[in-house]
LOVEX-380765 format. One record per residue: x, y, z of N, C-alpha, C in turn; residue in three letters. Coordinates in steps of 0.02 Angstrom, whole numbers, padded with zeros to 5 digits, always signed. Atoms other than C-alpha are relative to their C-alpha. Last residue first. Layout:
<sites>
XYZXYZXYZALA/...
</sites>
This chain:
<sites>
+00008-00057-00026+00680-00762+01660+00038-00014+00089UNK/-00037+00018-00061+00733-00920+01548+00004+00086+00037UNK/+00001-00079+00002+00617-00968+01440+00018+00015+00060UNK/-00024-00030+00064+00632-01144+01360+00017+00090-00006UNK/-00086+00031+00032+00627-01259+01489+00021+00062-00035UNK/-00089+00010-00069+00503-01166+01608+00055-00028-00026UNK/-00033-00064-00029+00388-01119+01460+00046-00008+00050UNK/-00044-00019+00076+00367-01297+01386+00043+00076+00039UNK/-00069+00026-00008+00338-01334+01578+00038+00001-00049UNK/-00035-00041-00046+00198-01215+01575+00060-00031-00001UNK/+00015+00039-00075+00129-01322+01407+00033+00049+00049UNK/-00065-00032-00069+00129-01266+01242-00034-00001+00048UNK/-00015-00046-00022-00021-01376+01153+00063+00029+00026UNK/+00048-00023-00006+00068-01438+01063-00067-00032+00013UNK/+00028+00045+00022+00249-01457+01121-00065+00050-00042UNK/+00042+00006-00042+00384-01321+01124-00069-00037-00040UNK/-00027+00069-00042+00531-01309+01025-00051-00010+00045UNK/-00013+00043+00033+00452-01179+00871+00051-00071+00043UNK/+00033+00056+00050+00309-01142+00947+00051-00041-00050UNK/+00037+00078-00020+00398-01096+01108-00035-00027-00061UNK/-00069+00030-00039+00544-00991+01037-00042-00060+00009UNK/-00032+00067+00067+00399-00905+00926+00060-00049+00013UNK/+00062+00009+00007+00304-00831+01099+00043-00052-00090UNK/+00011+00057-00048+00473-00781+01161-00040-00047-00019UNK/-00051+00037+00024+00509-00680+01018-00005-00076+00046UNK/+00014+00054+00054+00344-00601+01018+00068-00042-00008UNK/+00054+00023-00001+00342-00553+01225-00003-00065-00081UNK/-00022+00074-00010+00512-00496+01188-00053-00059+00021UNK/-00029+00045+00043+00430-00378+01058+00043-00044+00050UNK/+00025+00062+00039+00296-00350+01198+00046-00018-00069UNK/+00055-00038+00027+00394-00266+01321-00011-00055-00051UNK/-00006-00011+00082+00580-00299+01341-00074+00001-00047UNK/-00041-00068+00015+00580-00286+01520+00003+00016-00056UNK/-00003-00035+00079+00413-00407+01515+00057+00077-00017UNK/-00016-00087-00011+00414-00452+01722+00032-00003-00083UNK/-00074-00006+00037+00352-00651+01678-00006+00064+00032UNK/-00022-00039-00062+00180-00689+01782+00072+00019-00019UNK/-00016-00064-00049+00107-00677+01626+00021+00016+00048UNK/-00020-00052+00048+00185-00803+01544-00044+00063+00045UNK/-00072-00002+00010+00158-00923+01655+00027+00040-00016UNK/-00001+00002-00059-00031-00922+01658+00063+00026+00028UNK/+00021-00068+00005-00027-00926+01476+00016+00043+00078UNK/-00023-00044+00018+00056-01072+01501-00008+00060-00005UNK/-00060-00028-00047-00057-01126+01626+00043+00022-00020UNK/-00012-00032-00036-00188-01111+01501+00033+00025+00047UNK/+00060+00007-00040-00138-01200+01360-00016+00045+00060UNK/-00051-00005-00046-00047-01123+01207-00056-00029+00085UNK/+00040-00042-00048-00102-01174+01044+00029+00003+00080UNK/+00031+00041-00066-00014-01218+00907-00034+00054+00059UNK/+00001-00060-00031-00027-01137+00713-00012-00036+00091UNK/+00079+00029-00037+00006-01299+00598+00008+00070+00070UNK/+00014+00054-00043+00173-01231+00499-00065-00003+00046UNK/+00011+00052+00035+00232-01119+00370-00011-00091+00025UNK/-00047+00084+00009+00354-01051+00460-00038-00027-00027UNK/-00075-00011+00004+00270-00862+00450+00050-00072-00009UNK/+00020-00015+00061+00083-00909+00448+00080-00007-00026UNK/-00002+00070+00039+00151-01008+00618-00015+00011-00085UNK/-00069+00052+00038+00216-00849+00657+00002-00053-00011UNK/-00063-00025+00049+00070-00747+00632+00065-00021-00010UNK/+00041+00007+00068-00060-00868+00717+00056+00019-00056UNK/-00012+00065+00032+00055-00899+00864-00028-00006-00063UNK/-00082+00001+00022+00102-00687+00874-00031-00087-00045UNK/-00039-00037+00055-00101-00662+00895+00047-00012-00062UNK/+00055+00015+00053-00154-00791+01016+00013+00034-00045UNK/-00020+00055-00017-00012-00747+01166+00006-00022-00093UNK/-00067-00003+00022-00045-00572+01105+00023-00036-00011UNK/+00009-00006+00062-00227-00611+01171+00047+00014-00054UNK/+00031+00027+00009-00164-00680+01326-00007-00006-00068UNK/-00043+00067+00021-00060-00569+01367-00031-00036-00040UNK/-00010+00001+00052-00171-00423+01369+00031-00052-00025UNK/+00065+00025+00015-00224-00436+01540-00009+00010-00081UNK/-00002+00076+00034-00048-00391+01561-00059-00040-00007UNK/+00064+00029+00042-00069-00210+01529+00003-00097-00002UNK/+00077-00053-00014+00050-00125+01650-00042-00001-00029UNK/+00010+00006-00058+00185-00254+01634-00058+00031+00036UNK/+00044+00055+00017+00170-00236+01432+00008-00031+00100UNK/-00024+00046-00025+00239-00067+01482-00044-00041-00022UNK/-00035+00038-00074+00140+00093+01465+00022-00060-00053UNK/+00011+00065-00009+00127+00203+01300+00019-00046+00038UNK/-00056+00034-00016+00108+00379+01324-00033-00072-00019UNK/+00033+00057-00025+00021+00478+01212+00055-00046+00011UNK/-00083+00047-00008+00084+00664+01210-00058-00047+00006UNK/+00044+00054-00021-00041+00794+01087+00051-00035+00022UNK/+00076-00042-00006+00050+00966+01058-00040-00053+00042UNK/+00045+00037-00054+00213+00875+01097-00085+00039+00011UNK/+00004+00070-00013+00324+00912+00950-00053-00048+00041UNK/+00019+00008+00057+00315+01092+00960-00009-00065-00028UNK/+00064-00024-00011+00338+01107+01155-00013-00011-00081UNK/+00060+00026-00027+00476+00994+01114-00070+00003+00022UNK/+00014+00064+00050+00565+01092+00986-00057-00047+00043UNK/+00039-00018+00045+00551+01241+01101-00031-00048-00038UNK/+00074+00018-00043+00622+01132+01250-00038+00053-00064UNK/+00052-00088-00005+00772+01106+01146-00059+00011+00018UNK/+00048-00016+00039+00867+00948+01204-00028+00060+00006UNK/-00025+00027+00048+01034+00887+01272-00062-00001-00056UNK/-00027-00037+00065+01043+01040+01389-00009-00035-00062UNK/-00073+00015+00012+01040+00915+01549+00029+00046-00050UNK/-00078-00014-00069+00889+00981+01602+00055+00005-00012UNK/-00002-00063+00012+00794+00960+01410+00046+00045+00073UNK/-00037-00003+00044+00857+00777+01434-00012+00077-00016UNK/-00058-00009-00042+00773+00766+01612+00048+00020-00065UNK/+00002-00035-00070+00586+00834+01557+00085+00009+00014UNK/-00031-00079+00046+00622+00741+01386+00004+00035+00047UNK/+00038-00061-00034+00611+00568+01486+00023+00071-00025UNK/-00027-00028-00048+00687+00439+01347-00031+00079+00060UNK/-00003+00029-00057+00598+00324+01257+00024+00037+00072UNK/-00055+00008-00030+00551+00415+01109-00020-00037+00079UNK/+00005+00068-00056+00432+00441+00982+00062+00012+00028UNK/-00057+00007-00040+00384+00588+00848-00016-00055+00051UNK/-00010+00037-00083+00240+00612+00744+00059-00006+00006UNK/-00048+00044-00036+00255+00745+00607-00025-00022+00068UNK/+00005+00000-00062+00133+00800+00476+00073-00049+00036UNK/-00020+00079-00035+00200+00842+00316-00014+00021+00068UNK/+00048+00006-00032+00165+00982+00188-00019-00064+00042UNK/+00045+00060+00008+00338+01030+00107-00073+00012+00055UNK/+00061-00019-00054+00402+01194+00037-00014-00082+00004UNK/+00051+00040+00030+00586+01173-00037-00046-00005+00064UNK/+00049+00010-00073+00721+01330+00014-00082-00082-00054UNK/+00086+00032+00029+00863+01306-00101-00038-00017+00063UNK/+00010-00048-00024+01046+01375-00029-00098-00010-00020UNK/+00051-00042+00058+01088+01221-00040-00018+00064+00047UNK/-00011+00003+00039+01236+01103+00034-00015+00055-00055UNK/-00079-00002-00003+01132+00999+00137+00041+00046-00058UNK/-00067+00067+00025+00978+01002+00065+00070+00033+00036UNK/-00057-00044+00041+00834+01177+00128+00056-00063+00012UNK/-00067+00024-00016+00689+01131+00221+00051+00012-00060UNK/-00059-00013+00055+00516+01227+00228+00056-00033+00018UNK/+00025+00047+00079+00366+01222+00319+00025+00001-00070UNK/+00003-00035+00076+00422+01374+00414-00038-00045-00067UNK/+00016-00058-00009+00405+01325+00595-00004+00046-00067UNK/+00046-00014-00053+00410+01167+00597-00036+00062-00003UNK/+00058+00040+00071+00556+01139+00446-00068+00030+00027UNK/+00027-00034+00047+00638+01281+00574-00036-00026-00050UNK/+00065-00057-00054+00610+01179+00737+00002+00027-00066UNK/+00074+00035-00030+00692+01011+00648-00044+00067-00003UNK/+00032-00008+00082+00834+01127+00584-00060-00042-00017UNK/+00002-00064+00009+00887+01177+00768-00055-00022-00075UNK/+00040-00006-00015+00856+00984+00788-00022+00071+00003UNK/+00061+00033+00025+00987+00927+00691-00086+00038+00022UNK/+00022-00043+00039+01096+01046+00769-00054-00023-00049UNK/+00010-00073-00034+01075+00998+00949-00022+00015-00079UNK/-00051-00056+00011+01093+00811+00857-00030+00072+00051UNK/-00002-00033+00058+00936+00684+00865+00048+00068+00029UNK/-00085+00019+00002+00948+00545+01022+00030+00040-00063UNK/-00031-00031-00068+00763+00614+01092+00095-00024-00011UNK/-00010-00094-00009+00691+00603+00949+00059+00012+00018UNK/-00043-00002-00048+00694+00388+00940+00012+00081-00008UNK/+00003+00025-00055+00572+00386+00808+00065+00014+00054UNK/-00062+00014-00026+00523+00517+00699+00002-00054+00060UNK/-00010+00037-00072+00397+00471+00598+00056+00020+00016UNK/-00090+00005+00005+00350+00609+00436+00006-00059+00065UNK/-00004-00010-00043+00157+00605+00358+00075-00035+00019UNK/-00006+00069-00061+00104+00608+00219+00018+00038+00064UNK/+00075-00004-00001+00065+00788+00101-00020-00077+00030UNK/+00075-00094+00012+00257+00797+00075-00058-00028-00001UNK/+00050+00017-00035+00357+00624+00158-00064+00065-00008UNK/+00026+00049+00020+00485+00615+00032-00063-00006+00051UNK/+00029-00022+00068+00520+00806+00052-00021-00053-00031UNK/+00050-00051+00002+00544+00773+00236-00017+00001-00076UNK/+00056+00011-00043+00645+00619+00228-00055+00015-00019UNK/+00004+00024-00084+00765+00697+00110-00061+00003+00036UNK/+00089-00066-00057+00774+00717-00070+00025-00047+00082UNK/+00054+00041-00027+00961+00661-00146-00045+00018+00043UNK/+00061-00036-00046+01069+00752-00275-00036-00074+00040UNK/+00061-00047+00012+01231+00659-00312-00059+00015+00021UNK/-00019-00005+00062+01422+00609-00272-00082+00003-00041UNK/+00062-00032+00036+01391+00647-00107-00001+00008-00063UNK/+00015+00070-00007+01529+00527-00032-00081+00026-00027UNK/-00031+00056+00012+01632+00690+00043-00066-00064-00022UNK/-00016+00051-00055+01488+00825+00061+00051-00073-00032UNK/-00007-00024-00059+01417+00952-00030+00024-00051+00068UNK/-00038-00053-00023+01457+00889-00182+00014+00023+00070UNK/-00068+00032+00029+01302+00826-00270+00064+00055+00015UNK/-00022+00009+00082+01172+00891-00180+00044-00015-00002UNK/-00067-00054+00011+01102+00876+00008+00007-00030-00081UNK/-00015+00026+00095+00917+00784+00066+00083+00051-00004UNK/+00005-00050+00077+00832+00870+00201+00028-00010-00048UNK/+00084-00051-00022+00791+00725+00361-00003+00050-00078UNK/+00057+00048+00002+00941+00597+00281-00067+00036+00014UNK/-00032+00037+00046+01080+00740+00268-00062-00033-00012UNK/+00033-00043+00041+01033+00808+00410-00018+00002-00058UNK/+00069-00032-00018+01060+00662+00506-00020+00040-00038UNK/+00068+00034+00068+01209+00595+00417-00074+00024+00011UNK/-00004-00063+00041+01335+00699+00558-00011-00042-00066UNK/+00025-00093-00005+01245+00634+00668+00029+00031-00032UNK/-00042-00040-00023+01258+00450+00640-00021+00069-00019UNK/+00005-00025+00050+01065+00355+00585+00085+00045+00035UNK/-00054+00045+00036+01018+00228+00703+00033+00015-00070UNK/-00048+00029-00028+00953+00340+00845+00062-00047-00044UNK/-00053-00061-00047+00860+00453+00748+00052-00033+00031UNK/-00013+00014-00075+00746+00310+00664+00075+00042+00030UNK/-00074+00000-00012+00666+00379+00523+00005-00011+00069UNK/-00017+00012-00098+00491+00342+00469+00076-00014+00003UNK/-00084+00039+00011+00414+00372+00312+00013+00032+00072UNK/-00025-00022-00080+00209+00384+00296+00085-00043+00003UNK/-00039+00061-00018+00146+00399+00104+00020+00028+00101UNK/-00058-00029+00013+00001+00495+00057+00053-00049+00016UNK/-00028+00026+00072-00152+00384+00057+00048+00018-00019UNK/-00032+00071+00022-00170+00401+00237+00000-00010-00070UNK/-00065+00010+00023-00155+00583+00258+00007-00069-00040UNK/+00007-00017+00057-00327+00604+00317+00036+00012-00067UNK/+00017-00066-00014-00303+00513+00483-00024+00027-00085UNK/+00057-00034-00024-00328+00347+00527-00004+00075-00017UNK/+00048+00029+00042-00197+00259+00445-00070+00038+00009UNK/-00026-00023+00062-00051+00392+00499-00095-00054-00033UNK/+00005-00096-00033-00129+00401+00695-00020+00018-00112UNK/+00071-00003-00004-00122+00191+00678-00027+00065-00012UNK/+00027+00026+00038+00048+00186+00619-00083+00035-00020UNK/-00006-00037+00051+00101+00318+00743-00012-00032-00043UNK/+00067-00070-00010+00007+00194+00872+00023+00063-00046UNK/+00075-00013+00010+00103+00061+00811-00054+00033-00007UNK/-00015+00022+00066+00299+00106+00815-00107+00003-00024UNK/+00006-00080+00031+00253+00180+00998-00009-00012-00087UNK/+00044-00017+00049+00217-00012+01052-00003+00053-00055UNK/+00045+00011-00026+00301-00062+01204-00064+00007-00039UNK/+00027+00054+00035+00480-00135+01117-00087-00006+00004UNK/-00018+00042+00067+00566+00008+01205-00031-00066+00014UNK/-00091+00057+00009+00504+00105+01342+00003-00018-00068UNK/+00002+00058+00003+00365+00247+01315+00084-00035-00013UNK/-00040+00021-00043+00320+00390+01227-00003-00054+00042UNK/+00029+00051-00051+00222+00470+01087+00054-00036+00025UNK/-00052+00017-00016+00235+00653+01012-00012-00080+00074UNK/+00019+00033-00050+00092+00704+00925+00068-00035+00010UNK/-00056+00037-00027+00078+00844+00809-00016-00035+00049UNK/-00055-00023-00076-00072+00908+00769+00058-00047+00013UNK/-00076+00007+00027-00141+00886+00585+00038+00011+00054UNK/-00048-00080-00014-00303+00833+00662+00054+00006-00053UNK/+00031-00057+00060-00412+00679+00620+00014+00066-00020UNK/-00017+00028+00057-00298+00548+00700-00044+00061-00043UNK/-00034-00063+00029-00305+00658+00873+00017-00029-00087UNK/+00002-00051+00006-00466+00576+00924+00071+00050-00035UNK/+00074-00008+00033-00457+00412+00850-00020+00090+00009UNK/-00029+00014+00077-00283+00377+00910-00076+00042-00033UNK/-00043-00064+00008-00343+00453+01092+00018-00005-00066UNK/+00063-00073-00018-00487+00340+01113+00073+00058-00016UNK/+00034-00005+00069-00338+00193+01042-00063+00062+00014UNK/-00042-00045+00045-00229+00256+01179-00057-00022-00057UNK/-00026-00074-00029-00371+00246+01337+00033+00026-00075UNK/+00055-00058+00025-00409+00088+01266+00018+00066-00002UNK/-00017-00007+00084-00246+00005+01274-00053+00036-00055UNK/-00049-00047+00049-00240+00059+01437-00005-00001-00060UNK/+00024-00074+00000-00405+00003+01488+00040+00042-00018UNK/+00005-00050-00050-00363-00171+01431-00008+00056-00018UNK/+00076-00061-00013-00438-00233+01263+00007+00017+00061UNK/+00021+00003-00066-00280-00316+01162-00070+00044+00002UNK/+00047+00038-00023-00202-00322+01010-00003+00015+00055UNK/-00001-00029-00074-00158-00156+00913-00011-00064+00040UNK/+00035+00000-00029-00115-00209+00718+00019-00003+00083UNK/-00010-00068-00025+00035-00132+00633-00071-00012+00057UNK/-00063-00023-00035+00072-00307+00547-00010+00041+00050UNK/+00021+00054-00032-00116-00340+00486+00058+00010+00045UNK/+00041-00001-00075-00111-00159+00432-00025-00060+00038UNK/-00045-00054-00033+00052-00207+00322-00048+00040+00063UNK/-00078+00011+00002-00006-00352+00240+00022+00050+00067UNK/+00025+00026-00038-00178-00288+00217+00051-00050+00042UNK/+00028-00015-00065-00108-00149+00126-00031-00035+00064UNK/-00060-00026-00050+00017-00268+00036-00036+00032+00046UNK/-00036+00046-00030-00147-00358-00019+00059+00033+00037UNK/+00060+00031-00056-00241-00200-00072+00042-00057+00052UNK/+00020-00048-00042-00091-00147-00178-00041-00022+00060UNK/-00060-00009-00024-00069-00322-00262+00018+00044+00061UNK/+00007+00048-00066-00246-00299-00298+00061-00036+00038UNK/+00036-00009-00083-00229-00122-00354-00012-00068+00030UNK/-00011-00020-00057-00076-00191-00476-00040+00015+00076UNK/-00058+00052-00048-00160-00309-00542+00032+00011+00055UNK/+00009+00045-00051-00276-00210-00598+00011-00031+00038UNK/+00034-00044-00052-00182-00063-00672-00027-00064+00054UNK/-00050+00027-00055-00099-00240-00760-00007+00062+00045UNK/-00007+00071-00034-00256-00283-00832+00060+00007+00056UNK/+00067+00000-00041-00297-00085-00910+00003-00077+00064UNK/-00032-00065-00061-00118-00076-00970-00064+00008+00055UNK/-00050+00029-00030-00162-00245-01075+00041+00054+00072UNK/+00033+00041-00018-00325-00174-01125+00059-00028+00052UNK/+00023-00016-00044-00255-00020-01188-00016-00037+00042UNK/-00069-00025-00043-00116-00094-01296-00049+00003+00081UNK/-00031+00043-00050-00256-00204-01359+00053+00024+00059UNK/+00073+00038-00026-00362-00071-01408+00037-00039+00035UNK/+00014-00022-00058-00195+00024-01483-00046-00033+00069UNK/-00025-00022-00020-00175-00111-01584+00014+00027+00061UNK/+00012+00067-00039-00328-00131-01655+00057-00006+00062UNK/+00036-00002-00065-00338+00050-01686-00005-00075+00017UNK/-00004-00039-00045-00165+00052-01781-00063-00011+00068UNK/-00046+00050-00053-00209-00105-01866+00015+00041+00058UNK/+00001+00060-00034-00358-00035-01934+00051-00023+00052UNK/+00029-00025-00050-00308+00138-01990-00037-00070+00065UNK/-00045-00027-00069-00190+00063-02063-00028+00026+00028UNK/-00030+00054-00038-00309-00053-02175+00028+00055+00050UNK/-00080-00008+00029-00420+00071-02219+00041-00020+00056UNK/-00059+00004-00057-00585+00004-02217+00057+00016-00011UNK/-00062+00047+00021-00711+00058-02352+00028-00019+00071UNK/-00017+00030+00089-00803+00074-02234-00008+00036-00045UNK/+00064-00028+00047-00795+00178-02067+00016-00046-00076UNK/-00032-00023+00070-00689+00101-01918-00039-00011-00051UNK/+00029+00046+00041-00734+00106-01734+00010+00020-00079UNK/-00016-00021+00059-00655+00135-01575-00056-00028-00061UNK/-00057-00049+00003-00664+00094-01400+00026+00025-00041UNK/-00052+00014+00035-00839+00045-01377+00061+00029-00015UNK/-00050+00016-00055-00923+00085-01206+00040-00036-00056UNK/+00015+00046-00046-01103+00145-01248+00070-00047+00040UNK/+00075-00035-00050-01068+00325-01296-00006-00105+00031UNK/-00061-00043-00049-00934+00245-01422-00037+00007+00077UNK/-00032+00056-00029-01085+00129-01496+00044+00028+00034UNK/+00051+00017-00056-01188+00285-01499+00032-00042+00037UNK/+00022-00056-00032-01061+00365-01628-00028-00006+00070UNK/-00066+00009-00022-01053+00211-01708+00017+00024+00043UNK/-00031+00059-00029-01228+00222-01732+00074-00028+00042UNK/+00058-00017-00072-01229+00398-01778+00006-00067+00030UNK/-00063-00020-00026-01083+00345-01928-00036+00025+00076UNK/-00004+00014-00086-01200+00215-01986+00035+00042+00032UNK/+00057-00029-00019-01222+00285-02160-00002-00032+00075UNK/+00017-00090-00016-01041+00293-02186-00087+00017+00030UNK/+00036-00048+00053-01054+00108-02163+00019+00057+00014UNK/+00054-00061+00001-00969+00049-01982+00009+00014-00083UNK/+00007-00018+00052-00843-00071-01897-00057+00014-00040UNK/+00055+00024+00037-00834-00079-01725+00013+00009-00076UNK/-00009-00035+00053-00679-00122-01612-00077+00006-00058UNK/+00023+00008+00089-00744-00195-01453+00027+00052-00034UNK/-00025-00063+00063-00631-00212-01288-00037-00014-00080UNK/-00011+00017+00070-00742-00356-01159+00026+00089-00026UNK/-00083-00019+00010-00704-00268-00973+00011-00035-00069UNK/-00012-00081-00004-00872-00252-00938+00060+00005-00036UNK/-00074+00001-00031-00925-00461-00967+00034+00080-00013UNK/-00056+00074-00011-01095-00511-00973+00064+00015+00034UNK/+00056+00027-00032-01179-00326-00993+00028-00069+00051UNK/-00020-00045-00061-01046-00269-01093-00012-00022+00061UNK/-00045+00022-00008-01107-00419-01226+00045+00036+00068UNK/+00006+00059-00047-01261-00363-01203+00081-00043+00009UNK/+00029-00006-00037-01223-00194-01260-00010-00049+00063UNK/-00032-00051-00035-01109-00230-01401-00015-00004+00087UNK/-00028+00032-00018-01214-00352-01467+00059+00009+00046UNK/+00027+00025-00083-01342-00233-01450+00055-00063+00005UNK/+00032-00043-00084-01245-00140-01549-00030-00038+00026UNK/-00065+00002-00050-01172-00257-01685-00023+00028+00044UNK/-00049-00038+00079-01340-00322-01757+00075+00026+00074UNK/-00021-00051-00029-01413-00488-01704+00036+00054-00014UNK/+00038+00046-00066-01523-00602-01791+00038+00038+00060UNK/+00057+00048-00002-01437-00525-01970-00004-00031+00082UNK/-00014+00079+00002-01284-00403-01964-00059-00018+00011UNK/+00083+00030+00054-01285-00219-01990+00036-00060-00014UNK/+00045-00035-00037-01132-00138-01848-00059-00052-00025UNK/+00035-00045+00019-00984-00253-01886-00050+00031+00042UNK/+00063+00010+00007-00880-00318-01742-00028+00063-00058UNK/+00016-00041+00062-00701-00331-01705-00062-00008-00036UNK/+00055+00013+00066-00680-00399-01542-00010+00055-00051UNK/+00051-00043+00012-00542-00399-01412-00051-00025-00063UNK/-00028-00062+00000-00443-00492-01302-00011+00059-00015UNK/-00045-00021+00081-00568-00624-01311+00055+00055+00011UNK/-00023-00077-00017-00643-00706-01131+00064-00001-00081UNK/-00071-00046-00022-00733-00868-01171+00009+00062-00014UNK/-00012+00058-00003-00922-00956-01193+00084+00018+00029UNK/+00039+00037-00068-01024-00812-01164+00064-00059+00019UNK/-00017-00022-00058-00916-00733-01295-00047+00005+00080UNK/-00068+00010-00009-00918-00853-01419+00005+00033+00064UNK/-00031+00081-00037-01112-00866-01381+00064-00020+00014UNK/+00002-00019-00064-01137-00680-01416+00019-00054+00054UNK/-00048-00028-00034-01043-00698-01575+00000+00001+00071UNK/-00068+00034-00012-01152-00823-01629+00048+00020+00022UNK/+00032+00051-00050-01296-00694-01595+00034-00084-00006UNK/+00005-00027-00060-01202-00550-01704-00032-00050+00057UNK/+00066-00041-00043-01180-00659-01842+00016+00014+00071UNK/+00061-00032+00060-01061-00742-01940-00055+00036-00005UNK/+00086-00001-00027-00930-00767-01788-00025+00028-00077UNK/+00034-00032+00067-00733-00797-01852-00093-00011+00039UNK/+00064+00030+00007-00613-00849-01716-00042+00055-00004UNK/+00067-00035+00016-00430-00776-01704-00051-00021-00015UNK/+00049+00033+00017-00280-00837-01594-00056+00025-00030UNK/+00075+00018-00024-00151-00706-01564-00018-00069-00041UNK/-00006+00061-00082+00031-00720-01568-00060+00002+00036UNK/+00002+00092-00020+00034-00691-01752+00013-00038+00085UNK/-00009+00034-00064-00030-00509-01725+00022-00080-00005UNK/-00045-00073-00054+00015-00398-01884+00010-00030+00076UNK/-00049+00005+00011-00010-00562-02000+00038+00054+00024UNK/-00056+00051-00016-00146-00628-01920+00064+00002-00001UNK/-00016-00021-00088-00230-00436-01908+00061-00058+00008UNK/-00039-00076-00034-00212-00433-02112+00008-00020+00065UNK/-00029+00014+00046-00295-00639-02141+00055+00073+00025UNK/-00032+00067-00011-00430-00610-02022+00064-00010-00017UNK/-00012-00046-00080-00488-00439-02077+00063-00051+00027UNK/-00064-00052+00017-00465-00529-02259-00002+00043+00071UNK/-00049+00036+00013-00568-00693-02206+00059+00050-00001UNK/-00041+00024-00075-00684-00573-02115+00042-00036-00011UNK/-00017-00054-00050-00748-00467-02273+00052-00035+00079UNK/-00048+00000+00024-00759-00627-02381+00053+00067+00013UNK/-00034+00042-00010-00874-00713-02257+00083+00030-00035UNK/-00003+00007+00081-01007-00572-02256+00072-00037+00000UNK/+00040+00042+00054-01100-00586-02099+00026-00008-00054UNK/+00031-00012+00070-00950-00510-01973-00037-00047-00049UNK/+00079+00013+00038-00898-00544-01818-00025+00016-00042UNK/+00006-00050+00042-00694-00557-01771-00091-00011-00010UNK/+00058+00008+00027-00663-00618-01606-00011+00031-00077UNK/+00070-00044+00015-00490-00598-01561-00039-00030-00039UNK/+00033+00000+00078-00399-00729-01462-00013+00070-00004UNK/+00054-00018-00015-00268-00759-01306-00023+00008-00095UNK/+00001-00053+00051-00134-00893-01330-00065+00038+00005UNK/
</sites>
């Protein structure tokens, strides 16, 4: 049960504070101080919800009790109570970090109201907190996920490039097989750049049907479409003053992508449906696997769109063309998926390691991590080369 403090010298003043609040809050606890320097000890001693403190009290008066009490603990809520001839005091006490304070006589409703409130505030003030460390945690959550491992020269090369085009609003269109990384380095582009507190939403082109595409990038209203039974924003207008992902581009509609070049080019998209133009402010990365060179050949892409798309290209090689990375990936995944099972994190010895890189990685480093949790979870520990020869079958 949390408390309030009440402090007041005159016993027959705090029985009736006491006595009123008990019977507006009975799901507090309340303890009675007689002085400002017993009070200071209650609240040395535990955390109150709030305090209701005269100003003119003996051995300590309410302000500096105020003060020092701040001092101790920031986030104590005092209510003061105040003489007319104290009303400068009170006044001061505000100015120093009280959240209210009530003039004698006392009038009860004006009491309960600001007690009340005080607490309301206090309690909206705890769970703000909560939330940013909740916040903080998912962020660390989610850039522990999105992290780069390794220190070949490729993987340099792209992080010197993350760093330089992360401060731009330039488009950047990044490429590469599947499973080799692209997902990351538009992570990294979005954390690094000036956007990052906005949000970053990421559509995957390929796993979305084409005639939903448009639909999902600009949003459509109620109506315009069998199964549209009402308004919904799209992509783009969830991603204003963030930043947009496209992944897989290169598998996005002819007409999809007509209405790609005009968001691009106008900074504007218009719902399925609407004749409503809505302004957004969104950077776009893009990804794909597929060579745009031969897909703009074939007709099955707009080489406008792509020159607009590809201001900045960063390719991303092959986990075959960085395997001096293994290693540390090896070390990585076992940490994160033993965090993940909830089990003793093993280690891999060196001929495994050994092993593992002489693999050909067609599936790039997510078959790298699947492999890598296959052996910790049937493979000895250490994992051994011969763990890897039973268990991984290239």
């Amino acid at each position: 049960m949390q408390k309030i403090l009440i402090v007041e010298d005159e016993r027959a003043i705090s029985g009736v504070l006491q006595s009123i609040l008990h019977d507006e809050l009975p799901n507090y606890e309340f303890v009675i101080a007689e002085d400002g320097l017993e009070g200071l000890k209650q609240i040395e001693k535990e955390d109150f919800a709030l305090v209701v403190s005269d100003i003119k009290m003996p051995k300590l008066s309410g302000t500096e009790l105020l003060k020092q009490a701040l001092q101790l603990k920031p986030d104590t809520t005092f209510v003061m109570i105040s003489g007319h001839a104290d009303i400068d005091t009170a006044v001061d006490c505000l100015k120093v970090g009280a959240y209210d304070f009530i003039s004698k006589p006392i009038d009860i409703n004006r009491l309960i109201t600001s007690v009340k409130n005080a607490l309301d505030k206090r309690i909206l003030q705890k769970s703000n907190q909560n939330l940013k460390v909740e916040n903080t945690t998912l962020k660390k959550k989610v850039n522990k996920k999105y992290q780069m491992i390794g220190d070949s020269p490729a993987l340099k090369k792209i992080q010197d490039m993350i760093e330089k085009v992360a401060a731009s609003d330039a488009r950047v269109l990044i490429t590469g097989p599947n499973g080799a990384g692209k997902e990351l380095v538009a992570h990294a582009i979005h954390a690094q750049s000036d956007r990052s507190k906005g949000p970053m939403i990421e559509v995957n082109c390929a796993a979305i049907p084409s005639e939903l595409i448009e639909s999902e990038l600009f949003g459509h209203v109620k109506g315009s479409f069998t199964g549209a039974i009402k308004d919904k924003q799209g992509k783009f207008e969830l991603a204003n003053n963030g930043t947009i992902f496209l992944d897989e581009i290169g598998d996005m509609t002819l007409v999809a992508q007509a209405k790609v070049l005009r968001a691009l080019q106008e900074s504007k998209v218009s719902p399925v449906g609407s004749d409503k133009e809505i302004k957004v402010d969104v950077r776009i990365l893009a990804a794909t696997n597929k060579n745009m060179k031969h897909e703009i050949e074939s007709g099955k892409f707009r080489e406008d769109l792509y020159h607009r798309l590809s201001v900045i290209e960063i390719y991303v090689p092959p986990l075959d063309e960085r395997k001096e990375d293994i290693k540390m990936l090896v070390q990585h995944f076992s940490k994160i998926i033993s965090e993940e099972h909830g089990t003793i994190q093993k280690d891999f010895d060196e001929k495994a390691i050994t092993s593992l890189e002489n693999f050909k990685w067609t599936g790039n480093i997510r078959e790298l991590r699947n492999v890598v949790e296959r052996l910790i979870i049937l493979g000895s520990n250490p994992v051994s080369a011969e763990d890897v020869a039973s268990f991984v079958r290239k």
